[in-house]
C-alpha distance (Angstrom), angle and dihedral (degrees) to the residues before:
residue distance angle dihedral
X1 . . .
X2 4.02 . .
X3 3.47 89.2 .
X4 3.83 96.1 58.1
X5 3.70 87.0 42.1
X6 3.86 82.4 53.8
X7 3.88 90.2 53.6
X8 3.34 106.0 38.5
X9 4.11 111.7 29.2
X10 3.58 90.8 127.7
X11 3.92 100.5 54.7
X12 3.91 84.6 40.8
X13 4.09 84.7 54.1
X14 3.66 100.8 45.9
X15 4.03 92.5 47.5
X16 3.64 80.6 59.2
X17 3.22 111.4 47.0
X18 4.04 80.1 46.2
X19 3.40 95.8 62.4
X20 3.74 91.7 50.6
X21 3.24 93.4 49.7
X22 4.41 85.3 51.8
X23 3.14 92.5 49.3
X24 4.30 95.6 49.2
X25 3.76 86.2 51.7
X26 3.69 95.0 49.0
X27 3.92 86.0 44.9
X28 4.37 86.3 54.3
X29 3.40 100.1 39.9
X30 3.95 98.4 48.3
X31 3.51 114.5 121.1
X32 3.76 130.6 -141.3
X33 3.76 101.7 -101.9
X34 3.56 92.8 -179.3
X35 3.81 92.5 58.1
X36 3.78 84.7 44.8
X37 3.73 95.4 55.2
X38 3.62 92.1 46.2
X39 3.79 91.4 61.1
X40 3.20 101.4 31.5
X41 4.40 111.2 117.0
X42 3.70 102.3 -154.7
X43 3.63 147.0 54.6
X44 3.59 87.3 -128.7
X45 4.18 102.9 57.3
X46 3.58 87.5 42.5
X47 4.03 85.8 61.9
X48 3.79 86.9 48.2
X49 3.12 96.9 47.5
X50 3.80 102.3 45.5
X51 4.13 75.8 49.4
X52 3.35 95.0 61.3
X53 3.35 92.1 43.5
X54 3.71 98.4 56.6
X55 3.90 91.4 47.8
X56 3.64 91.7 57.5
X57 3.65 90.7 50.0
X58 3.95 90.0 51.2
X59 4.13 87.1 52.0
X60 4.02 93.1 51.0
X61 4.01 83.3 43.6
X62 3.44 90.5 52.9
X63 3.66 95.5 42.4
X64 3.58 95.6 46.1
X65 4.08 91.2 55.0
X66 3.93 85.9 55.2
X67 3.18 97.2 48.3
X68 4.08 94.7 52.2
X69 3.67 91.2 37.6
X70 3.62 89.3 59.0
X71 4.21 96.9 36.9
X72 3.95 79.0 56.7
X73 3.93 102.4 42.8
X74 3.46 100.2 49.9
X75 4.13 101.6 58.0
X76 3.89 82.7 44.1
X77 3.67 87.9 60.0
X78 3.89 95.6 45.3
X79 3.49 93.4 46.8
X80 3.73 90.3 49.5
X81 3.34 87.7 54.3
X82 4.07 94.6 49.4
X83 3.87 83.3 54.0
X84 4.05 96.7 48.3
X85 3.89 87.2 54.2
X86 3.69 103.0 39.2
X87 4.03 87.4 49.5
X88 3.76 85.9 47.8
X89 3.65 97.3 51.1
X90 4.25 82.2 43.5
X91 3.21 91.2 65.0
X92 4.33 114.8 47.0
């Protein structure tokens, strides 16, 4: 797994910072369903709406798990790393 990380840090970085940068948009362009709803004339656009809603709700879900998954991964890593080398250095 280090040695991936090795080879391909910069990919890894980029789909980061590009799911950030989703997730920002998302965050901008979010409407305000409620106000929506309230206007809304027929039975029919309030389904859509409450629709849309839900599917931008899934996105910032799944966005949100990424984001944690990878603010909890990568100090594993390091500190699995700290532990390789201080064991090595243990042991000559």
């Amino acid at each position: 797994m280090i040695g991936f990380l090795k080879r391909y840090w910069f990919l890894i970085l980029m789909t980061f910072i590009i799911i950030n940068v989703l997730g920002f948009y998302l965050f901008k362009n979010f409407p305000d369903f409620l106000d929506l709803i309230e206007h809304a004339e027929s039975d029919e656009m309030i389904q859509n709406i409450k629709r849309k809603e839900s599917r931008y709700e899934m996105a910032f879900s799944i966005l949100f798990i990424v984001d944690l998954w990878a603010i909890l991964f990568v100090p594993y890593l390091i500190i699995k790393v700290i532990k390789n080398k201080q064991l090595n250095l243990s042991k000559k």
